[in-house]
Structure formats: C-alpha cells, structure tokens
C-alpha positions in Angstrom: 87.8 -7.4 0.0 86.2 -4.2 0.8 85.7 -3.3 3.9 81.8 -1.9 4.7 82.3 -1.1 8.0 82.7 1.8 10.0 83.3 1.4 13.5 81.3 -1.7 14.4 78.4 -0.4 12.2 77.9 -2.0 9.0 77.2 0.9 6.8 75.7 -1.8 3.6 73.8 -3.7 6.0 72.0 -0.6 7.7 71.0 1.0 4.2 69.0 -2.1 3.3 67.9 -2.1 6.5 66.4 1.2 6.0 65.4 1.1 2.8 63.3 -2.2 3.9 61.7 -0.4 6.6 60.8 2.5 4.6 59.6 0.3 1.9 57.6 -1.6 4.1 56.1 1.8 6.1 55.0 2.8 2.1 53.3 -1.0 2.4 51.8 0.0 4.8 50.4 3.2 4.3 49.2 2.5 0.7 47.0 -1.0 2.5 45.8 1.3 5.1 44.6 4.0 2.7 41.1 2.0 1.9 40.2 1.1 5.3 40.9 5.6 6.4 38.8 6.2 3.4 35.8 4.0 4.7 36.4 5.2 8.0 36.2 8.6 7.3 33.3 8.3 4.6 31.0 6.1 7.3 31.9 8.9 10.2 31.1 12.2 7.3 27.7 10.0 6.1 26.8 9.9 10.0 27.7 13.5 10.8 25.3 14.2 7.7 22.4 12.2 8.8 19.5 14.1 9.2 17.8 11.9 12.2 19.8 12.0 15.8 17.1 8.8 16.0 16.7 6.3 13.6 12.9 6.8 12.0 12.3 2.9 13.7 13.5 4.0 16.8 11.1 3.5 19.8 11.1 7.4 21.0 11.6 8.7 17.0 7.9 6.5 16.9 6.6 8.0 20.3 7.5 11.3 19.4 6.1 12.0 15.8 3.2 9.6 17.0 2.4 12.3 19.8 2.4 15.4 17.2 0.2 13.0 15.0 -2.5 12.9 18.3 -1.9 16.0 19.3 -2.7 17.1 15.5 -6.0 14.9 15.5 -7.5 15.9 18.5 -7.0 19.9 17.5 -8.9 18.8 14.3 -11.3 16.9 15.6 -12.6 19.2 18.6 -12.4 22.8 16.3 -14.3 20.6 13.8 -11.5 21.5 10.7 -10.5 20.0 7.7 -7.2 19.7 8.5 -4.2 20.4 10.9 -0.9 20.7 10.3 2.8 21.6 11.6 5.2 22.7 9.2 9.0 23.3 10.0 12.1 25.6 8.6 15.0 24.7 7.0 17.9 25.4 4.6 17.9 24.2 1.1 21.2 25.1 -1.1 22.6 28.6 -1.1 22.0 31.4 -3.7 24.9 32.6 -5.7 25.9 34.6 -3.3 26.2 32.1 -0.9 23.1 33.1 1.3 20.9 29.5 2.3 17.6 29.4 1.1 15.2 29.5 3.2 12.6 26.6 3.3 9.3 25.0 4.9 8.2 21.4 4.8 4.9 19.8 6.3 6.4 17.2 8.5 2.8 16.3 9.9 -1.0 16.8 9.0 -4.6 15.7 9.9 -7.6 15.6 7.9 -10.7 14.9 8.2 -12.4 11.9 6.2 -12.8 12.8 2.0 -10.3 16.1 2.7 -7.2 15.5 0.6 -4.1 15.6 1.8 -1.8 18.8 1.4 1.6 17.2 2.1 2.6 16.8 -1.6 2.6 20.4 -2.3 4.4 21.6 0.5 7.5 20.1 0.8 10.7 21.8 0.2 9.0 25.1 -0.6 10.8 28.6 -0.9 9.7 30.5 1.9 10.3 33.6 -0.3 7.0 32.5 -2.1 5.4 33.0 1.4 6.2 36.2 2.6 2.3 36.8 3.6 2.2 33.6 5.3 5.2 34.4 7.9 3.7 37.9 8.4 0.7 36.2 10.0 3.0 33.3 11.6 5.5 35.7 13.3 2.1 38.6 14.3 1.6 35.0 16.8 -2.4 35.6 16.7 -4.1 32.8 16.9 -7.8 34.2 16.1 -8.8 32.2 13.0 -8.7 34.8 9.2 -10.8 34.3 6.4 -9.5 33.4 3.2 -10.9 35.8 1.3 -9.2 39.1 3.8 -6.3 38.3 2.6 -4.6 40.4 -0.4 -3.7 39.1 -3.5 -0.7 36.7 -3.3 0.7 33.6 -4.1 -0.5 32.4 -0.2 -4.3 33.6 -0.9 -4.1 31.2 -3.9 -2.6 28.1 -2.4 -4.8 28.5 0.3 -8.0 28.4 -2.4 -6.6 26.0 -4.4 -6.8 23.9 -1.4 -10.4 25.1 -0.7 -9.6 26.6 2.5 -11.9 29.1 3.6 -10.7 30.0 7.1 -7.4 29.3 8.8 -5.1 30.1 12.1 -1.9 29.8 11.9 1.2 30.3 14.7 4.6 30.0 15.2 6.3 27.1 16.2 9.3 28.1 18.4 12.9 26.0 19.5 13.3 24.6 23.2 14.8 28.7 24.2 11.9 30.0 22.9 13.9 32.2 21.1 13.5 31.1 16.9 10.8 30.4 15.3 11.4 26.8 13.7 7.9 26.3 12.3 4.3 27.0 12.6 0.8 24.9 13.4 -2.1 25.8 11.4 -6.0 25.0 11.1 -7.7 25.1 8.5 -11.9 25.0 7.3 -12.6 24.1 3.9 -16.6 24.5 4.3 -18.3 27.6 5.0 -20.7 25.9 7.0 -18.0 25.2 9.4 -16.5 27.9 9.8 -19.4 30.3 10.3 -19.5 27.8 13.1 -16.1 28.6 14.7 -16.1 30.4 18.0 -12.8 31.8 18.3 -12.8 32.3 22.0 -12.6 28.3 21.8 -9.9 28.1 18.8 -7.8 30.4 20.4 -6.7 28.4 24.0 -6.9 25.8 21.7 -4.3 26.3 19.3 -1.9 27.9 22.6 -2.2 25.0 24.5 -1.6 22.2 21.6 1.3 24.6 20.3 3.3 24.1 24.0 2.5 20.5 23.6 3.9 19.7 20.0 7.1 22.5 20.8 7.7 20.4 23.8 7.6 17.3 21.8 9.9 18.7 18.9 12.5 20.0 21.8 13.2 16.5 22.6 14.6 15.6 19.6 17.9 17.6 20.3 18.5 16.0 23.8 
C-alpha cells in the first residue's frame, strides 16, 4: 500500500481538505454576490435621492408650506398676479462635458382666475435667459415694465404670460455667497401696476427674500 504520508501530515487528506474549503469559499462568494448587489444598489439609489427629507416628512411639509405663506402674503399685500421662487440646477452635460445650467419654479402664488406658470418653467436652459439673470444678479428690487425690456426670448415669455410689470431678485445659499435662485412679482393688469408704489415693493421683496433664504438653508442641516 502506498504510503500518503509525510511526517505525520497526510498529504491526500489535506488536498481535499483544501480543495473543499476553497470550493466551498467559491459557494460562498457566488450566494453572497446578490445580496452585495442589492446592498450597494439600495445605498447608490439613496446617495442619489434628491430629498435629504422625505416630501411627507413633517419639516419637508413645514418648510415648503412656509415659502408657500411667505409667497401668498407678498402677493396678496403688493396686490400681484403672482409670486414665485425659482431655483438653479444641473441638468446633463454638453459634449464637452460642461453641466447645463438650469431653473425650475419650485413654488408660486396667484391670484384667483391668474393661471398658473409652473408648467412652462421647469427644467429650463438658463442660456435661454441670459436677460433674466442680468436683472437677477443687478439685485434691484424696484419693479421694471415689461415693455423696457429689449427684444428677447425673456420679453416674450414674460408677455406670453401677460405680465406687464415685474421684480425680480436673487435667491442666495445659507454663506450668502451663490446665487441658488431668485423670487419674482409679477402684475398682469395695467391697472395694478400703475398702482404699485415701489417704495412699498421694495422692503417688501428684501424682507420676504431673508425669510424664504432662511427657510431653503434649512434643508442642508
């Protein structure tokens, strides 16, 4: 009979041992490979997320709730057709790999038999709007006709949404360092605006523009 042994070590005996181990590690890691994959999906689909608070969330309600108030009141004591905040953001690169720059409205007011704006302005190329962030980053909050502004693609959303007189600011981050959006007014009857007294609009539109940035800051603590 041959002899396997070397020693007092068994050298048949320890090569099935191995090759069991082994075979069983390869087990192993070939079960395991579904439960790393849902793992990893469920922690890359959370990172993703675009809410730090879930939109039923007690202070995600609160918070856009505020803006909403805040929003209402500015439209109902200037006496305008509608309020709004609109924010920044990417949206997909160019092929050069530059982001896109882009502007949502995240929140509007308007008065009773105004139509609502939000449709139209979501996800819109801020390129389109070069006019608009000129007036946005002068941070003058004195209301400007309609009609005083030069031909563009602004003018004419503006009068396609029969706005005749607007103000419009910028929206800064909790540094108060970027500009992440901008609050605008807007009249849509020339009866009201030849009404507006701007040394009213103007403390106005500063004060509820601290209020909704303070709001906004708190939903990146």
């Amino acid at each position: 009979m041959t002899d396997n042994s070397v020693g007092e070590i068994d050298i048949i005996g320890s090569w099935v041992e191995i090759g069991m181990a082994c075979t069983a590690l390869v087990a192993g890691v070939v079960l395991a490979i579904p439960l790393i994959k849902y793992v990893w999906r469920n922690k890359y689909k959370k990172n993703k997320c675009i809410w730090k608070e879930l939109p039923t969330s007690d202070k995600f309600v609160r918070l856009h709730t505020k803006i909403h108030e805040y929003l209402t009141e500015l439209r109902v004591v200037g006496d305008a057709a509608r309020t709004q905040v609109m924010q920044f953001h990417n949206g997909g690169k160019f092929l050069d790999g530059s982001s896109m720059k882009r502007f949502s409205l995240t929140h509007e007011s308007c008065r009773t038999g105004v139509s609502a704006t939000r449709q139209e302005r979501q996800d819109v190329i801020l390129t389109m709007f070069s006019e608009m962030l000129e007036i946005v980053t002068a941070n003058d909050c004195n209301p400007t006709l309609t009609s005083n502004l030069p031909d563009c693609h602004f003018k004419r959303h503006l009068e396609s949404n029969h706005v005749i007189m607007f103000s419009i600011v910028p929206i800064r981050n909790s540094t108060g360092m970027s500009i992440i959006g901008c609050l605008s007014i807007e009249w849509c009857s020339w009866m009201k605006a030849d009404e507006v007294i701007e040394e009213d609009i103007v403390p106005m539109m500063e004060e509820k523009r601290r209020y909704i940035e303070a709001e906004l800051a708190t939903q990146n603590i």
